[in-house]
C-alpha positions in Angstrom: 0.0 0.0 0.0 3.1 2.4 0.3 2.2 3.2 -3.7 -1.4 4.5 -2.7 0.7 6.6 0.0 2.7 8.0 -2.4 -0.4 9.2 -4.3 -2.4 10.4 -1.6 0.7 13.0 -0.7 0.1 13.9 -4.4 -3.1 15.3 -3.6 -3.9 18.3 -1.9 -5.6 17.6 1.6 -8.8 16.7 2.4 -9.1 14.8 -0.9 -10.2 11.0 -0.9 -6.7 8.4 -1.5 -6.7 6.4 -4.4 -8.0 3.0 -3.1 -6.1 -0.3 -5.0 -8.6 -0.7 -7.6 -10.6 2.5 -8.1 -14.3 2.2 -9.4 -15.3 5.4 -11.0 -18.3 6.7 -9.6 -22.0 6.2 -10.6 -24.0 9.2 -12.7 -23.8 12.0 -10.4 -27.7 13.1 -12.0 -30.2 10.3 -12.8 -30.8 9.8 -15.8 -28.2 12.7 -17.2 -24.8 11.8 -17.0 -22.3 9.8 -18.7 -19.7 7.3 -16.5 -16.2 7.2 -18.1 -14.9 3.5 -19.4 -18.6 3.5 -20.7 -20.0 2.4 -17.7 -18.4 3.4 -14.4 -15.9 0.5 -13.6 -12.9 2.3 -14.2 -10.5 0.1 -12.6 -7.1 1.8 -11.5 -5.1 -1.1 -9.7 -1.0 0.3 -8.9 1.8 -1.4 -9.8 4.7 0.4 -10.0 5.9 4.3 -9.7 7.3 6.0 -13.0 10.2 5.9 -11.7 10.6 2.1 -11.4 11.1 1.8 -15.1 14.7 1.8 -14.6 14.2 -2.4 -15.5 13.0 -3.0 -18.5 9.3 -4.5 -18.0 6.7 -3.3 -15.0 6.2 -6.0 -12.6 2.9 -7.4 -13.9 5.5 -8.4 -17.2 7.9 -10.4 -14.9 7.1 -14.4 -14.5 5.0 -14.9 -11.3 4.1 -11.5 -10.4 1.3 -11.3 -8.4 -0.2 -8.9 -10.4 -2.1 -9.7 -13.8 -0.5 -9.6 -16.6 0.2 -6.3 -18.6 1.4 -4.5 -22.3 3.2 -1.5 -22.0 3.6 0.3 -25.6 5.9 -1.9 -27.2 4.1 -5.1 -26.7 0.8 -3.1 -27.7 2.2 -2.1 -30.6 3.7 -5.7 -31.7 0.4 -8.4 -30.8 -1.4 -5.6 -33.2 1.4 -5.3 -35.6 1.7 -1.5 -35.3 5.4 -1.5 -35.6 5.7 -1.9 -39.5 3.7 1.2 -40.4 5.3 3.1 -37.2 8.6 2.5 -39.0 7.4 3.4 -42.0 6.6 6.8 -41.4 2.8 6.6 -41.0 2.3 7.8 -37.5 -0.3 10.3 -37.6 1.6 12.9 -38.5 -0.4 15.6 -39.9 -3.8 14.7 -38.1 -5.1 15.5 -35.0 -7.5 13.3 -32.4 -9.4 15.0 -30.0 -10.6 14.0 -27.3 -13.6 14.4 -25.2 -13.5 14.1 -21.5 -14.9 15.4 -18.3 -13.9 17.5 -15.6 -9.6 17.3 -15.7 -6.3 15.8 -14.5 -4.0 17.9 -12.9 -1.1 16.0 -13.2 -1.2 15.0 -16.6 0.7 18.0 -18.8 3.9 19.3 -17.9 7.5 18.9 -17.9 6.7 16.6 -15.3 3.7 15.5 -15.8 2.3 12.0 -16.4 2.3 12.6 -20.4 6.5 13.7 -20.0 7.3 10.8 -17.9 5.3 7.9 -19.6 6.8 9.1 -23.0 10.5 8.9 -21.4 9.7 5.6 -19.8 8.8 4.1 -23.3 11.2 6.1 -25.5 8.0 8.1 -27.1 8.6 11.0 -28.8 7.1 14.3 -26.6 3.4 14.3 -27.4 2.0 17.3 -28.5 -1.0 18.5 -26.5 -3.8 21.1 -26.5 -6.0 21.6 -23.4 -10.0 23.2 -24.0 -12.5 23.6 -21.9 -14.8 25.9 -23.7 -17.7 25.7 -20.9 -14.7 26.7 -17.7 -13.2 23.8 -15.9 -15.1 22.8 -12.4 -12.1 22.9 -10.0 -10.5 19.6 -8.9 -11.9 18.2 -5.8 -10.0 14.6 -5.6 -13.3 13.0 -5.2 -13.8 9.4 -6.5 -16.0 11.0 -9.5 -13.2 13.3 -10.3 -10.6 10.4 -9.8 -12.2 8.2 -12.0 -12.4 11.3 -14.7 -9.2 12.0 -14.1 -7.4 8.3 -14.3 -9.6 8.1 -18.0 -8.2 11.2 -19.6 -4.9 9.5 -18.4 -5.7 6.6 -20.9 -7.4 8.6 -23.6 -4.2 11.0 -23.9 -1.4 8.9 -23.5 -2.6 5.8 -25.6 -3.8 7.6 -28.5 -0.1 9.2 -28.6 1.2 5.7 -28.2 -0.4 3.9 -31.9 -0.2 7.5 -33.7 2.6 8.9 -31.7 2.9 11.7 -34.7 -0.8 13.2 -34.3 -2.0 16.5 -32.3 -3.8 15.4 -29.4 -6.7 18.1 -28.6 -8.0 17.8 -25.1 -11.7 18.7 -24.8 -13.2 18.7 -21.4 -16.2 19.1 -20.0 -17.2 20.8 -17.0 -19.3 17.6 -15.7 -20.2 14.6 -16.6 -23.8 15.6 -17.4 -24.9 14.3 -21.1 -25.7 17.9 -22.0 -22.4 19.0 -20.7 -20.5 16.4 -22.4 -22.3 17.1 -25.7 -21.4 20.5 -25.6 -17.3 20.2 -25.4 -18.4 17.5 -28.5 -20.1 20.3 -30.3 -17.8 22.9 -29.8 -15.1 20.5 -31.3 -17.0 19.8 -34.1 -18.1 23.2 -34.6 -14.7 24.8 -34.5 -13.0 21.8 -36.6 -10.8 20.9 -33.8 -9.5 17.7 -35.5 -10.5 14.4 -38.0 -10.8 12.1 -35.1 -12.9 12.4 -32.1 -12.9 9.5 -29.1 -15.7 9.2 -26.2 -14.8 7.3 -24.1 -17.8 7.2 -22.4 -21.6 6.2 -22.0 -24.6 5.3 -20.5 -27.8 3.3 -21.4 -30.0 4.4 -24.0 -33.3 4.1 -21.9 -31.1 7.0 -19.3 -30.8 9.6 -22.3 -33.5 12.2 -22.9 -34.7 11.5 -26.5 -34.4 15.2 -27.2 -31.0 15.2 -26.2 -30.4 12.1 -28.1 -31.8 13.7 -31.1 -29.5 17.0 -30.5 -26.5 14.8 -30.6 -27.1 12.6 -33.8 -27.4 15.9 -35.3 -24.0 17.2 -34.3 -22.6 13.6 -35.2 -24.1 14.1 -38.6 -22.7 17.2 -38.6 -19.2 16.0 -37.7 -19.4 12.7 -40.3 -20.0 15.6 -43.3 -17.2 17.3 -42.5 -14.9 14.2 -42.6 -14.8 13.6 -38.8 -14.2 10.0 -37.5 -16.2 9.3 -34.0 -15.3 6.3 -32.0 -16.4 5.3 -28.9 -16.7 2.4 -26.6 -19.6 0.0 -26.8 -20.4 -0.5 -22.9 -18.6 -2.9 -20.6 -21.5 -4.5 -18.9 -22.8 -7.0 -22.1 -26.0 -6.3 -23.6 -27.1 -4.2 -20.6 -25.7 -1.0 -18.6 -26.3 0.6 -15.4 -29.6 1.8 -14.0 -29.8 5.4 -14.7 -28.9 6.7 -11.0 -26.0 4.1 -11.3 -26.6 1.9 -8.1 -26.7 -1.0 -9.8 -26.9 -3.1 -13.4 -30.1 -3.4 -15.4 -31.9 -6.7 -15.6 -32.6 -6.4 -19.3 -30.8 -5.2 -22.5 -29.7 -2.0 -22.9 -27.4 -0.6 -25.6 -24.8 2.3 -24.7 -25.1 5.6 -26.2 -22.9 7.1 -27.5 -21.9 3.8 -29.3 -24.7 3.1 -30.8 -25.1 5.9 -33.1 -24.8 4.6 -36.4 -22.8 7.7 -36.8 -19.6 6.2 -34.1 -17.8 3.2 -34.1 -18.4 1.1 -31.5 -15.9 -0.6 -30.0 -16.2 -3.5 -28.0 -14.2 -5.6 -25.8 -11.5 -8.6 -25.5 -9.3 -10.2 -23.3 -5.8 -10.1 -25.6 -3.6 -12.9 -24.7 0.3 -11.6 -26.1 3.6 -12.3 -24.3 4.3 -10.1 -22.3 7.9 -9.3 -22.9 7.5 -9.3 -26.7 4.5 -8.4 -27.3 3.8 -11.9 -29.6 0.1 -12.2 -30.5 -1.3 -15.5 -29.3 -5.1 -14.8 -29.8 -8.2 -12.9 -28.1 -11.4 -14.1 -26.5 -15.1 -11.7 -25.7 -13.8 -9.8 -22.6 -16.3 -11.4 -20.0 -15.1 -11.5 -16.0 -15.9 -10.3 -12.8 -15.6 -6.5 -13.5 -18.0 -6.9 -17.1 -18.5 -7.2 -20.1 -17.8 -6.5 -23.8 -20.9 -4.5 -24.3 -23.1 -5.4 -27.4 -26.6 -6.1 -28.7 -29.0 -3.6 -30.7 -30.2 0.2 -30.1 -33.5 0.7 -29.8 -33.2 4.0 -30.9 -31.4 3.9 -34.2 -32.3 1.7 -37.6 -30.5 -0.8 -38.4 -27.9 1.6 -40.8 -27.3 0.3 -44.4 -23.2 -0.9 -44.3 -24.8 -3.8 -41.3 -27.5 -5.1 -44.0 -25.3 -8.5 -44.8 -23.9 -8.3 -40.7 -27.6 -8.9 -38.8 -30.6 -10.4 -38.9 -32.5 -8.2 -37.3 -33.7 -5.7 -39.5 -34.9 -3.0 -38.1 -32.1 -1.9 -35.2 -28.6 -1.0 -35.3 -26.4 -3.3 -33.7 -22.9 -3.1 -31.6 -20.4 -3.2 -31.6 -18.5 -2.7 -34.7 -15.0 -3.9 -33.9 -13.1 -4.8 -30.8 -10.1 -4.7 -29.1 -8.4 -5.5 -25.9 -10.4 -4.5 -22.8 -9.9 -7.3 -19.5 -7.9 -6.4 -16.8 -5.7 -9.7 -17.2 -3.6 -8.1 -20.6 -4.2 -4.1 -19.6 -2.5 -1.7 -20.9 -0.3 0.1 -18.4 -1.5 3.6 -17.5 0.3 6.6 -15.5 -1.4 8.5 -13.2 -0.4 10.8 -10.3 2.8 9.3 -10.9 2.3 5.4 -10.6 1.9 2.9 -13.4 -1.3 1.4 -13.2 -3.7 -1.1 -14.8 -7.2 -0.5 -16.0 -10.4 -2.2 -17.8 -12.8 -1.3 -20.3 -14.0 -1.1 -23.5 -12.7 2.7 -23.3 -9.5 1.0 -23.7 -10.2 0.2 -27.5 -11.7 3.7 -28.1 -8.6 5.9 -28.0 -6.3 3.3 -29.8 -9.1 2.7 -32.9 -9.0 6.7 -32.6 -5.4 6.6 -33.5 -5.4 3.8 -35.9 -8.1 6.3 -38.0 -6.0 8.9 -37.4 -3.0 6.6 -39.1 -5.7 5.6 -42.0 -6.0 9.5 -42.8 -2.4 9.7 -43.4 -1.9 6.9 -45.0 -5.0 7.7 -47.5 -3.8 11.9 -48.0 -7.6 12.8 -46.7 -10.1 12.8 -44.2 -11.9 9.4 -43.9 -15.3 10.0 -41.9 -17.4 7.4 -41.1 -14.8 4.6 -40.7 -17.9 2.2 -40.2 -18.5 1.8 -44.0 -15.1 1.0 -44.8 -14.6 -1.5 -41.8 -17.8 -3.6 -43.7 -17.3 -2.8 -47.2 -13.9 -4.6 -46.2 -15.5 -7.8 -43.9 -17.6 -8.3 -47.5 -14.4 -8.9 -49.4 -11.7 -11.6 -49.4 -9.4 -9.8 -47.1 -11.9 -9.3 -44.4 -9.6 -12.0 -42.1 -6.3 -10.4 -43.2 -6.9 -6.7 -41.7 -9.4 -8.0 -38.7 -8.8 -10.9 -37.1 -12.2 -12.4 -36.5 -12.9 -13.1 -32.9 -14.9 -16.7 -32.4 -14.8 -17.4 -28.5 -16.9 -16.2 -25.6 -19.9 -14.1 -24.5 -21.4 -11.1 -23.2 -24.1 -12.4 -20.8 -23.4 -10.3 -17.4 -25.0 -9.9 -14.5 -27.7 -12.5 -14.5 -28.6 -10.4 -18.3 -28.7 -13.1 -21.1 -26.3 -12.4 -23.9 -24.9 -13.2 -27.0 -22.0 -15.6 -28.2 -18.8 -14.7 -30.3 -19.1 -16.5 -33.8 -17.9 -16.3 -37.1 -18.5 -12.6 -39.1 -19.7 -9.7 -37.4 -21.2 -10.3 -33.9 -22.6 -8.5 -31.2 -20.0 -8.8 -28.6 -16.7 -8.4 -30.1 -18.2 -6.7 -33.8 -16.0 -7.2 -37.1 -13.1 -8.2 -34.7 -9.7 -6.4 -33.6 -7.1 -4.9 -35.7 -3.6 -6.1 -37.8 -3.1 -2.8 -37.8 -0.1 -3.0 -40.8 -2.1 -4.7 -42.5 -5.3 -3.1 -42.2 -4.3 0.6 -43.0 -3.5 -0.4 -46.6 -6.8 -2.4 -47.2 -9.0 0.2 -45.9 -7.0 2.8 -48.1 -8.7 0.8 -50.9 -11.8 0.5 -49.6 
């Protein structure tokens, strides 16, 4: 516990200590607020202070470490064969991602900051970073809503740097978590053309979103996907169902998250990746499913079923999610810094910042914008080379919670979508598509 310590002198005092394993805060308005990870388990579990990285690996990469194991950049980047195209110059340069957060972390920018030292830890190149809050920041309070805020803008930032370490990063934060809050900072970026890619990494349940508010933010994500603007965002990580709208507890029926499930976003849902953890080797991926959730999937029941899912689903009339996956259990996190401690996290809002960057490596690679990355991800699973950029993910469930769900099989599915990512192999295919 000396790490949690550490952090806790970090913070100014009065402000609540980082527990082991954080779990972001419920909705702090019924029925009106979003819950970062898309869905409030924002699991923040310690495992080594920046400054341990003298060694080569964190702990959680050494044989028999108590901890689960972990990727740090480098073994990211290999098990989704990022390296190749990193090394050939498409990087991202020339595009920006923004994205869209709530409330802030204070100890993310800076010579010192988080950002500085996880770049030097991994031999990054210095990220370049914009901060906006064009409604006023609410000031810092430490408290577990703000922590878990604060640990997902960690993620967002520093792993959309890591897969296009070349890009402009644009920061957009909220001044709550309220949906009409949180649509605003995704308006004004929008509006004011703040960057190609936009990541969300965050949600709630359809059934918890005013309709009119709903409507009000398809009609910025229209606006965005004219203007050549890519929106991803995670798919939920509680299977097909979410929490209850004042966030005490899980739903006992299905529920798709929104923003996902906008036919207008890409959706991304969740795995557990199985790699070595020194290398980074790809050894294969099954639906995320453990005690902490689920890869979240099923079908809106707001939004028709949109034309590039015709051949995907059955069902005719709904949209379904999620569209593609990536890796999202705790066992195979990606290592995060925050408040000056390595640390491992879960969630399908792990996917949603890295598919923001692989978009962002798509735009350079094509010479344009790209916009809805959607119809290019199934124009592709139509043709020959559908299992040579996605690798097809066959094994596993979403049921959660006593909530009945569906099973991983061949094609698209709606738990883990089209699949996950060879990224070197994908860019070039969807350049063509």
């Amino acid at each position: 516990m000396a790490a949690l310590h550490k952090i806790q002198s970090r913070l100014a005092a009065g402000i609540l200590a980082l527990p082991l394993v954080l779990a972001g805060a419920g909705p702090g308005a019924a029925g009106h607020a979003m819950t970062p990870a898309a869905g409030g388990l924002a699991h923040f579990m310690v495992v080594a202070d920046a400054h341990y990285f003298g060694a080569p690996h964190a702990p959680c990469q050494v044989p028999g470490s108590p901890f689960p194991p972990c990727y740090g950049p480098d073994q990211m980047r290999a098990a989704y064969d990022m390296q190749p195209l990193l090394d050939s110059g498409t990087d991202g340069s020339g595009q920006t991602i923004v994205v869209v957060d709530a409330f802030s972390n204070p100890f993310l920018l800076g010579p010192h900051g988080d950002l500085a030292l996880f770049d030097a830890a991994w031999g990054l190149p210095a990220a370049n970073v914009d901060m906006v809050a064009p409604d006023g920041l609410t000031p810092f309070d430490g408290s577990a809503l703000q922590l878990g805020w604060a640990i997902e803008i960690a993620l967002d930032v520093e792993w959309a740097h890591v897969v296009a370490p070349g890009a402009h990063v644009v920061l957009v934060l909220s001044k709550s978590e309220a949906d009409a809050d949180l649509l605003s900072a995704t308006r004004y970026a929008v509006d004011n053309n703040l960057g190609n890619v936009i990541t969300m990494s965050f949600g709630e349940s359809e059934n918890c979103a005013d309709p009119a508010l709903l409507r009000d933010q398809h009609a910025v994500f229209e606006r965005a996907a004219s203007r050549g603007v890519t929106l991803v965002s995670g798919s939920g990580d509680f299977g097909t169902t979410n929490l209850l709208c004042d966030g005490s507890g899980i739903q006992s029926s299905a529920s798709a998250t929104t923003p996902g499930s906008d036919p207008d976003v890409t959706a991304v849902g969740g795995t557990r990746l199985i790699a070595n953890v020194v290398t980074g080797a790809y050894v294969g991926e099954t639906a995320w499913n453990d005690q902490f959730g689920a890869s979240g999937g099923g079908f809106s029941a707001v939004y028709h079923r949109p034309g590039y899912q015709a051949p995907f689903t059955n069902d005719n009339g709904a949209r379904g999610l999620p569209d593609v996956a990536y890796g999202a259990d705790l066992i195979g996190s990606p290592l995060v810094l925050f408040a000056g401690h390595f640390g491992l996290v879960s969630g399908t809002s792990v996917g949603s910042p890295q598919w923001a960057g692989i978009a962002a490596l798509v735009a350079q690679s094509s010479g344009h914008r790209q916009s809805q990355l959607n119809i290019r991800l199934y124009h592709l699973a139509k043709s020959r080379s559908y299992g040579v950029g996605l690798r097809d993910i066959t094994v596993g469930d979403n049921s959660f919670a006593g909530v009945a769900g569906f099973s991983a099989a061949p094609g698209w599915d709606p738990v883990t979508g089209l699949g996950t990512p060879d990224v070197a192999k994908l860019i070039p295919l969807l350049d063509r598509s």
